[in-house]
TIVEXKE-495326 format. One record per residue (C-alpha): residue number from 0; x, y, z; residue in three letters. Coordinates in nm, 2 decimals. Example, Ala and Ser with C-alpha at 12.3 -4.5 7.8 and 13.67 -1.06 7.14 Angstrom:
<recs>
<0 <1.23 -0.45 0.78> 'ALA'>
<1 <1.37 -0.11 0.71> 'SER'>
</recs>
This chain:
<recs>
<0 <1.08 -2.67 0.58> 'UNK'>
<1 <1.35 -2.47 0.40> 'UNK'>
<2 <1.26 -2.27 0.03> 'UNK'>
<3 <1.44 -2.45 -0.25> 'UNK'>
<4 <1.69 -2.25 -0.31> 'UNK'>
<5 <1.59 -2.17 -0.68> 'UNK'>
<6 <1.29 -1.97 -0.54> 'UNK'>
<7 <1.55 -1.77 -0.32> 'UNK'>
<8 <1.48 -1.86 0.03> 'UNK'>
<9 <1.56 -1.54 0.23> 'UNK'>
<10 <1.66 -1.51 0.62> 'UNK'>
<11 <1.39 -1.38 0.80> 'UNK'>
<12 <1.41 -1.30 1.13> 'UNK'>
<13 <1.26 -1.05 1.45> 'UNK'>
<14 <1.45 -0.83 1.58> 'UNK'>
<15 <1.63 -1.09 1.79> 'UNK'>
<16 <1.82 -1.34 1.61> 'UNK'>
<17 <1.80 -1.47 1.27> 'UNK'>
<18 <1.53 -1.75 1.24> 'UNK'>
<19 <1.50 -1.96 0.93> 'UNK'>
<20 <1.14 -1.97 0.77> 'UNK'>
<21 <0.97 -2.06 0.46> 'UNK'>
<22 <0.72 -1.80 0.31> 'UNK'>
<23 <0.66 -2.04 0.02> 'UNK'>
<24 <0.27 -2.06 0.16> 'UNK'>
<25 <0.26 -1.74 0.21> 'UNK'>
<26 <0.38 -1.52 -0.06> 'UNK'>
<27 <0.42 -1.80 -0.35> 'UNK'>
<28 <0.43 -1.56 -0.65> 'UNK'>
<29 <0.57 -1.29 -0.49> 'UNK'>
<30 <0.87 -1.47 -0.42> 'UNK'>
<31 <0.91 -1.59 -0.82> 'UNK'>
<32 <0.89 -1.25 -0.93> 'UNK'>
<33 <1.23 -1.21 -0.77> 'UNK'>
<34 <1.41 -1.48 -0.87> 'UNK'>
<35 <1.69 -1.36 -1.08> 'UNK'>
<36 <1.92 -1.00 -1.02> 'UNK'>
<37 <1.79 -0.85 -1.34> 'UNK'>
<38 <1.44 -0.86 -1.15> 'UNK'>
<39 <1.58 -0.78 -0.83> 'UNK'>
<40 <1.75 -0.45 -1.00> 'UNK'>
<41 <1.39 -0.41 -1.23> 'UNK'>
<42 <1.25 -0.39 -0.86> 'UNK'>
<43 <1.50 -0.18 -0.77> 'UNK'>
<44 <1.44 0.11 -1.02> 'UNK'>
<45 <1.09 0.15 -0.96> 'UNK'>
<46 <1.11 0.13 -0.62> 'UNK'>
<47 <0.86 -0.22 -0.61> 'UNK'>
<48 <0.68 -0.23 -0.31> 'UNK'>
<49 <0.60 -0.58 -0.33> 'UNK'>
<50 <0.98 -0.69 -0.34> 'UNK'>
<51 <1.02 -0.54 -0.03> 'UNK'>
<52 <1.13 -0.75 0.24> 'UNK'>
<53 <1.26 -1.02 0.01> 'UNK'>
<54 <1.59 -0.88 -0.02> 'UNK'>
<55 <1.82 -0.61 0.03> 'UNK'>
<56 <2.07 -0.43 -0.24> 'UNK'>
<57 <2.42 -0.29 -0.13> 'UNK'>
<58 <2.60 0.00 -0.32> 'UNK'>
<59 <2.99 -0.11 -0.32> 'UNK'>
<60 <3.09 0.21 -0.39> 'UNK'>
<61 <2.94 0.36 -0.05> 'UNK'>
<62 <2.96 0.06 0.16> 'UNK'>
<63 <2.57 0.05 0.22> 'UNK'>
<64 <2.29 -0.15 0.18> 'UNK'>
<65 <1.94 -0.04 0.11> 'UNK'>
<66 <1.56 -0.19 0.10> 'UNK'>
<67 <1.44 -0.18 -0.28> 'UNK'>
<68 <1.16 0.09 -0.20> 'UNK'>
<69 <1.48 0.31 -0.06> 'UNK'>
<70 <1.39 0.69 -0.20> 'UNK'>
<71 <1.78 0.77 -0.26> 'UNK'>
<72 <1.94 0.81 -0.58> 'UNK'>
<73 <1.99 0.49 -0.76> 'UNK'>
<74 <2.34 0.38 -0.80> 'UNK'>
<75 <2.47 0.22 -1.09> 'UNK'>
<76 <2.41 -0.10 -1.14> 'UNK'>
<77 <2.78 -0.25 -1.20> 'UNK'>
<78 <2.84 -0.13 -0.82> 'UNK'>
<79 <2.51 -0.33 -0.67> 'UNK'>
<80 <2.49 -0.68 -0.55> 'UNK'>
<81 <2.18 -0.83 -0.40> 'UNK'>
<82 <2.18 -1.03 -0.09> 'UNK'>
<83 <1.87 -1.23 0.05> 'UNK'>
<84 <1.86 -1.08 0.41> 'UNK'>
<85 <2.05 -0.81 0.62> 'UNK'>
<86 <2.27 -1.01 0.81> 'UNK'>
<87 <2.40 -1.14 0.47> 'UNK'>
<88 <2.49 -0.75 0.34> 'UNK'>
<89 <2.62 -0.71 0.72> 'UNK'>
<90 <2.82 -1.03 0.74> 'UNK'>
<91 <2.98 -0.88 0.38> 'UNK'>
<92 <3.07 -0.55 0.50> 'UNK'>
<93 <2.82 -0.34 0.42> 'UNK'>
<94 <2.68 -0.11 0.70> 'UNK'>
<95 <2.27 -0.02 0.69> 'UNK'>
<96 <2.09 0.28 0.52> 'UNK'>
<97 <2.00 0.54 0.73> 'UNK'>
<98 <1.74 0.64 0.47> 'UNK'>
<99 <1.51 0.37 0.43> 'UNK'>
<100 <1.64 0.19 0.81> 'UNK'>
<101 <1.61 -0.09 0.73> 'UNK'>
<102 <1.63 -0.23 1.03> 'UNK'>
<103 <1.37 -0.06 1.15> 'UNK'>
<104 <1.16 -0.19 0.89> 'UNK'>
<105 <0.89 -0.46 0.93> 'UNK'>
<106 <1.07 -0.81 0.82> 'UNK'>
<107 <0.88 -1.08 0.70> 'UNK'>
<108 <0.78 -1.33 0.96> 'UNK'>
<109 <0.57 -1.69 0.94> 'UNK'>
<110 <0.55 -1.80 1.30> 'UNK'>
<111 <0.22 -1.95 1.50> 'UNK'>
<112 <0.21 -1.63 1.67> 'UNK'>
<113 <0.25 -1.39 1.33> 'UNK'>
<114 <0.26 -1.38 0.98> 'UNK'>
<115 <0.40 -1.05 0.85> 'UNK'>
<116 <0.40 -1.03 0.45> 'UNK'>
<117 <0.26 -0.79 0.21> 'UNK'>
<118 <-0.12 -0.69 0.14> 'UNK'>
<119 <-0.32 -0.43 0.06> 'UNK'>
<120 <-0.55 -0.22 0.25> 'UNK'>
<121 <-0.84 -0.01 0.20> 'UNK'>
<122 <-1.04 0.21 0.43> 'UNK'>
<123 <-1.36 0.37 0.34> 'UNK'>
<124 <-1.59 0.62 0.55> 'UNK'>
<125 <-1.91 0.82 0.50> 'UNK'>
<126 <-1.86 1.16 0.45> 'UNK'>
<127 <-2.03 1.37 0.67> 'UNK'>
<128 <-2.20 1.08 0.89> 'UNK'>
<129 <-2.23 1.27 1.19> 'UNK'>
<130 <-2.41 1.57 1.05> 'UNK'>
<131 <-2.62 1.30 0.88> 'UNK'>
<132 <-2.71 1.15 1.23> 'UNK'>
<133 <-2.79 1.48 1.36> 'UNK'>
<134 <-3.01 1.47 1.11> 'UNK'>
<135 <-3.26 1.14 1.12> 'UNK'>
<136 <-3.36 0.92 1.37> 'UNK'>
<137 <-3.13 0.68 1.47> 'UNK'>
<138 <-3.33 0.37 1.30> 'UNK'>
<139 <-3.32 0.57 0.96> 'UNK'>
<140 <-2.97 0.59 1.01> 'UNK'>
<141 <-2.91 0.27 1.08> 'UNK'>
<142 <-3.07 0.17 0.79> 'UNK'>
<143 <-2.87 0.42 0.56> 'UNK'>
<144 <-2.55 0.23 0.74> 'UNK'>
<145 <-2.72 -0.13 0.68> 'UNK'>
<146 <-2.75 -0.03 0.31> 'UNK'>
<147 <-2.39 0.12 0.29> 'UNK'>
<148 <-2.26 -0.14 0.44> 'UNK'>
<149 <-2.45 -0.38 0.18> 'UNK'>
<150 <-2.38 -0.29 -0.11> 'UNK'>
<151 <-1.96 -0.19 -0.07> 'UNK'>
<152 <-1.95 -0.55 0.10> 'UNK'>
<153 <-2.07 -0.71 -0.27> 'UNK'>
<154 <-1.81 -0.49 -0.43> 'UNK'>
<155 <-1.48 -0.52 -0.19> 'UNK'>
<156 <-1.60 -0.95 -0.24> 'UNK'>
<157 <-1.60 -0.94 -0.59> 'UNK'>
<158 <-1.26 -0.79 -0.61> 'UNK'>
<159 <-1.14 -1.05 -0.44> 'UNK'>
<160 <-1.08 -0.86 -0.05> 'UNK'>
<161 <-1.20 -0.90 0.26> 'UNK'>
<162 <-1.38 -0.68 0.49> 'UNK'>
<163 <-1.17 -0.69 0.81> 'UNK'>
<164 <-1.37 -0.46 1.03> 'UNK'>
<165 <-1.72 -0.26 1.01> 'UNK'>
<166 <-1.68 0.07 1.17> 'UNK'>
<167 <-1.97 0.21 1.19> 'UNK'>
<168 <-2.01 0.48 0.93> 'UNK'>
<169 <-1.65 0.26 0.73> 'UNK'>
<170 <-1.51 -0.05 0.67> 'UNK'>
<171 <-1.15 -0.14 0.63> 'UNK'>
<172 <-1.08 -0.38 0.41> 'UNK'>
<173 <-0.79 -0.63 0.31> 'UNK'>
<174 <-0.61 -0.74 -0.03> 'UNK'>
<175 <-0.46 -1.10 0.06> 'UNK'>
<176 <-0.55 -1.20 0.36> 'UNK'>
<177 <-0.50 -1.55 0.30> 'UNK'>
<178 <-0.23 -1.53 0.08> 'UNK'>
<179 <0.00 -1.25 -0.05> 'UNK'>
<180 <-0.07 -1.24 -0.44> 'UNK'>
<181 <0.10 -1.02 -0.67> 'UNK'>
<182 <-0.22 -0.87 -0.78> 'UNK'>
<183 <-0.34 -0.73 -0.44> 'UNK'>
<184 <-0.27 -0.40 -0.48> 'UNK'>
<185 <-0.45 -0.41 -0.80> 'UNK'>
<186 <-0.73 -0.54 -0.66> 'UNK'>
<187 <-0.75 -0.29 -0.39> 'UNK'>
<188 <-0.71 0.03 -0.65> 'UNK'>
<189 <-0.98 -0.14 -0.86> 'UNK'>
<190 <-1.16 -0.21 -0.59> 'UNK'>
<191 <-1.16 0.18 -0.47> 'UNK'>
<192 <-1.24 0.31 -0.81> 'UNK'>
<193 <-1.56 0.08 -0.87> 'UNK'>
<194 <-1.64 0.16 -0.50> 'UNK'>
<195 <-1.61 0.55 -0.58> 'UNK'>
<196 <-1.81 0.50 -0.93> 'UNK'>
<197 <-2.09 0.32 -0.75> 'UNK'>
<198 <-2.12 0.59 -0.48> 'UNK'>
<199 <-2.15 0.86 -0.73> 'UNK'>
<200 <-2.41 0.65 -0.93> 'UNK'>
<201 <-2.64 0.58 -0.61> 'UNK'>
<202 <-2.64 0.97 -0.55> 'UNK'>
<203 <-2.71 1.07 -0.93> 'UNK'>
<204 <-3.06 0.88 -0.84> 'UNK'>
<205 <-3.11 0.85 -0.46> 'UNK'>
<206 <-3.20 1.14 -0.26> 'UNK'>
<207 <-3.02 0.92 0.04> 'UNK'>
<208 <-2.75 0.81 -0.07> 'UNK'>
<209 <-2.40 0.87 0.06> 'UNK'>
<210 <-2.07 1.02 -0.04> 'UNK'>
<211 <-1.77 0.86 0.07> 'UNK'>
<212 <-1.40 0.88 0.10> 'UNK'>
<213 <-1.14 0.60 0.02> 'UNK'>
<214 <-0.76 0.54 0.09> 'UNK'>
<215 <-0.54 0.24 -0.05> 'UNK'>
<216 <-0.18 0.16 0.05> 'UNK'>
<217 <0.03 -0.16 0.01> 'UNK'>
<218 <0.29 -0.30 0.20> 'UNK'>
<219 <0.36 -0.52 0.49> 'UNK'>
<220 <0.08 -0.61 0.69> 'UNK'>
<221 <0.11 -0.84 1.05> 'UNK'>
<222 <-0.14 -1.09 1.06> 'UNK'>
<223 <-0.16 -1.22 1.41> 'UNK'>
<224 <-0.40 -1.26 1.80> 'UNK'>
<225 <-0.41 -0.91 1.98> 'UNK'>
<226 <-0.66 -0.92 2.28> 'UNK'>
<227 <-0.86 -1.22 2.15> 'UNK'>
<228 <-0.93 -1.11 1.84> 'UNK'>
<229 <-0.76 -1.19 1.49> 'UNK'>
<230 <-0.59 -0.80 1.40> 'UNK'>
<231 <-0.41 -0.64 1.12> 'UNK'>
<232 <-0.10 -0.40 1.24> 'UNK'>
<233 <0.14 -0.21 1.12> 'UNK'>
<234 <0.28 0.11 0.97> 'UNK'>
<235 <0.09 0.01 0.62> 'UNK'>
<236 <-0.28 -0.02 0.84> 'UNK'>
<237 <-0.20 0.35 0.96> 'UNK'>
<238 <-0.10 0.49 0.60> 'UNK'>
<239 <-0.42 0.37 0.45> 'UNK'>
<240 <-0.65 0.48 0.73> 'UNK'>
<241 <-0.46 0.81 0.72> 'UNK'>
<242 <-0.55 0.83 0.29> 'UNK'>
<243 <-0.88 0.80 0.36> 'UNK'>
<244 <-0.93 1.11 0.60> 'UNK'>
<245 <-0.71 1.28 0.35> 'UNK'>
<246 <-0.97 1.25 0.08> 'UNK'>
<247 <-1.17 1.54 0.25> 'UNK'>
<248 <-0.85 1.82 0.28> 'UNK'>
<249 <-0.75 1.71 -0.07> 'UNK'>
<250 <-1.12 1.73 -0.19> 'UNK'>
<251 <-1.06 1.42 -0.41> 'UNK'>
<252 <-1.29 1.09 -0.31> 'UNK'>
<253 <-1.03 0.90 -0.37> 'UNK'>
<254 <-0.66 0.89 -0.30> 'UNK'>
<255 <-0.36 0.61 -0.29> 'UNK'>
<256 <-0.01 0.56 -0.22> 'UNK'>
<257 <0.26 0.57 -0.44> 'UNK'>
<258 <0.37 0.24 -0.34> 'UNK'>
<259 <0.00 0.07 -0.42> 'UNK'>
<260 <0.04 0.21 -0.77> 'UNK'>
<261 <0.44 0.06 -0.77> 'UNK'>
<262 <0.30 -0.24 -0.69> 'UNK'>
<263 <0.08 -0.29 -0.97> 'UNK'>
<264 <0.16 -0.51 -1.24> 'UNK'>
<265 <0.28 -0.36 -1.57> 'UNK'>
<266 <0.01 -0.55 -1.77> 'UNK'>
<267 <-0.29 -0.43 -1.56> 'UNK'>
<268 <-0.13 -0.06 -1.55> 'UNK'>
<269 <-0.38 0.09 -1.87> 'UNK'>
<270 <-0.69 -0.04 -1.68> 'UNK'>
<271 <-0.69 0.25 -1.43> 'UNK'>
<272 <-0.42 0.48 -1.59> 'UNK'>
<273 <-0.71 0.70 -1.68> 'UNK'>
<274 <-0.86 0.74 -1.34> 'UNK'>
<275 <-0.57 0.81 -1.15> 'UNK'>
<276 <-0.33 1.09 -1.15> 'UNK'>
<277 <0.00 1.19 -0.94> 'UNK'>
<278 <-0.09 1.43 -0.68> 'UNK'>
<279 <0.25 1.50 -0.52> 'UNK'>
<280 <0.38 1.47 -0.15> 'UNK'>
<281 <0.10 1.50 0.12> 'UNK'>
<282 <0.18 1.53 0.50> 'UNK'>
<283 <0.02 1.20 0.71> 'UNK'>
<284 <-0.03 1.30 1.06> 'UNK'>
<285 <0.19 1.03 1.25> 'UNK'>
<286 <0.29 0.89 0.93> 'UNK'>
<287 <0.49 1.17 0.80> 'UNK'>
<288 <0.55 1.26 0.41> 'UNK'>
<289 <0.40 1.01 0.14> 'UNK'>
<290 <0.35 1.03 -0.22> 'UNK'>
<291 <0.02 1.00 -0.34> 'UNK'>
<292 <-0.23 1.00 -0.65> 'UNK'>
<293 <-0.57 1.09 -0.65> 'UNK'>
<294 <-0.88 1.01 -0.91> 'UNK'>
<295 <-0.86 1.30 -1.12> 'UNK'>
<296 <-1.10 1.58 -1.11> 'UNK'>
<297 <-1.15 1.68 -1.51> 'UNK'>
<298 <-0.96 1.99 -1.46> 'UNK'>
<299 <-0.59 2.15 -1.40> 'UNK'>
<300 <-0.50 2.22 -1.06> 'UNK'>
<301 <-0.35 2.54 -0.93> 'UNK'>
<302 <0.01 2.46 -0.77> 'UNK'>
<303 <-0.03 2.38 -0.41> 'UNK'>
<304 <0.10 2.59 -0.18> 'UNK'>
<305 <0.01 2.41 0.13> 'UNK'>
<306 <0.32 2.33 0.34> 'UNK'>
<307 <0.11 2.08 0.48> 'UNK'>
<308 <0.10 1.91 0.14> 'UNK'>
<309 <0.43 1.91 -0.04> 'UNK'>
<310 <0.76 1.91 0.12> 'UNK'>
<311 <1.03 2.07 -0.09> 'UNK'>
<312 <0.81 2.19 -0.36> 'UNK'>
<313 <0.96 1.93 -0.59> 'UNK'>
<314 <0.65 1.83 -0.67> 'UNK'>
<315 <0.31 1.99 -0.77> 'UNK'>
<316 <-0.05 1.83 -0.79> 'UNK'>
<317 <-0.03 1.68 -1.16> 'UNK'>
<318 <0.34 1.57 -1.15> 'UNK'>
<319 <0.46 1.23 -1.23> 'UNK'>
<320 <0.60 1.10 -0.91> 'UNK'>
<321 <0.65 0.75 -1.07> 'UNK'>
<322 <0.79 0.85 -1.42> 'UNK'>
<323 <0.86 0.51 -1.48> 'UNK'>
<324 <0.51 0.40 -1.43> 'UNK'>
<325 <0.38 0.60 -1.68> 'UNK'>
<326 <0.64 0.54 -1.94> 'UNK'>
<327 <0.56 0.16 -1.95> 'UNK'>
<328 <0.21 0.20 -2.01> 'UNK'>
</recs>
């Protein structure tokens, strides 16, 4: 079954040739938020990750065609035209990005064997769990776990997620994993800021209660069999898990990508605009350089001086690294 055409049915395809697919039932109101070039080019500017994969943008003026999360200076938009897949932008001319790659990008895919579309992903850990183990007999710990366990289950439900996977002493859990919404990523920040709230509540009054650390990043997510067993991979799976140990360097309980907050919709922007704040560029290991907010800590940082955490020195903890976001509140 094709997309009607008013929707914008794009040509999605592996890395073998181009395969027609409908992602109607898979990303309905994502899709609709892309409908017309002035929201294409809207998506464009503030680098929306949830447009990504839906369509590509090419620059006349260089002869290039980029994803709409592309980090490169924005070109003006007389010299842009939007196409709905790659081989389209190819098939005109244009010649891919070497920035953003996006043909080494993950494409969206509906088959029987994978569905690869945007979600939302948080991982959450204990802090210290394994001095804590060290510590009490292994049925008091299990029963510290079993209460953990209980209590960020209710939350991560009642922001709509899912719990993909206990891990012990963590959980990771997943923003639209039925269907790709356009509030997912909202759902997942929210979801991380009442799970970091309750956390800090529980230890105010219980002696044994646990601290914990929380990453969020949004993007596109395979959903698919591996060995069995129903996984989630991909490059947006290893960001957030990455976040979350990242809490503990950057001593903040709480961090997320840039592209979450990108993703969230103007409208639902103030509800967490207070909580939040741009930390800068942070080092991943295996993910490389990504932009990141943390929950902010009541007081002014120092500048970081940590190679490990900014690149250039462009940015600082406290900088805006989505201007944009911040000026449409």
């Amino acid at each position: 079954m094709n997309i009607p055409h008013a929707i914008g049915e794009p040509n999605i395809f592996h890395f073998g040739a181009p395969v027609r697919t409908t992602i109607v039932q898979h990303v309905p109101d994502l899709a609709r938020l892309f409908v017309t070039n002035d929201a294409k080019w809207l998506a464009t500017l503030e680098r929306d990750a949830r447009a990504d994969g839906l369509f590509v943008y090419a620059v006349r003026t260089t002869g290039i065609y980029c994803r709409p999360i592309c980090p490169s200076r924005k070109p003006k938009r007389g010299n842009v035209t939007f196409y709905r897949a790659m081989d389209e932008a190819e098939a005109a001319g244009f010649r891919s990005c070497k920035v953003c790659r996006p043909k080494l990008a993950a494409r969206l895919v509906a088959s029987k064997a994978c569905n690869v579309r945007p979600a939302a992903i948080l991982f959450a850990d204990i802090v210290g769990s394994s001095s804590m183990a060290k510590r009490l007999r292994p049925d008091e710990m299990m029963e510290r776990l079993n209460a953990f366990h209980c209590w960020t289950g209710r939350l991560v439900t009642s922001h709509d997620g899912v719990i993909h996977k206990n891990l012990g002493d963590g959980f990771m859990a997943v923003f639209g994993d039925d269907v790709s919404r356009a509030e997912d990523a909202f759902r997942a920040v929210r979801c991380g800021v009442a799970l970091m709230d309750q956390a800090a509540a529980l230890q105010s009054t219980d002696d044994h209660a646990v601290a914990i650390g929380i990453g969020v990043h949004y993007g596109l997510v395979a959903f698919g069999d591996a060995g069995g067993a129903r996984a989630l991979l991909g490059d947006t799976v290893n960001v957030a898990s990455r976040l979350e140990s990242a809490t503990r360097r950057l001593g903040r309980p709480l961090v997320v990508s840039d592209e979450s907050m990108l993703a969230i919709q103007i409208h639902q922007r103030a509800a967490i605009a207070d909580r939040l704040e741009a930390y800068g560029n942070i080092r991943l290991p295996g993910c490389g350089l990504q932009r990141v907010w943390a929950v902010r800590n009541g007081r002014p940082e120092a500048p970081c001086t940590d190679s490990r955490k900014v690149n250039d020195g462009t940015m600082r903890p406290g900088e805006e690294s989505t201007r944009s976001w911040h000026a449409k509140l």
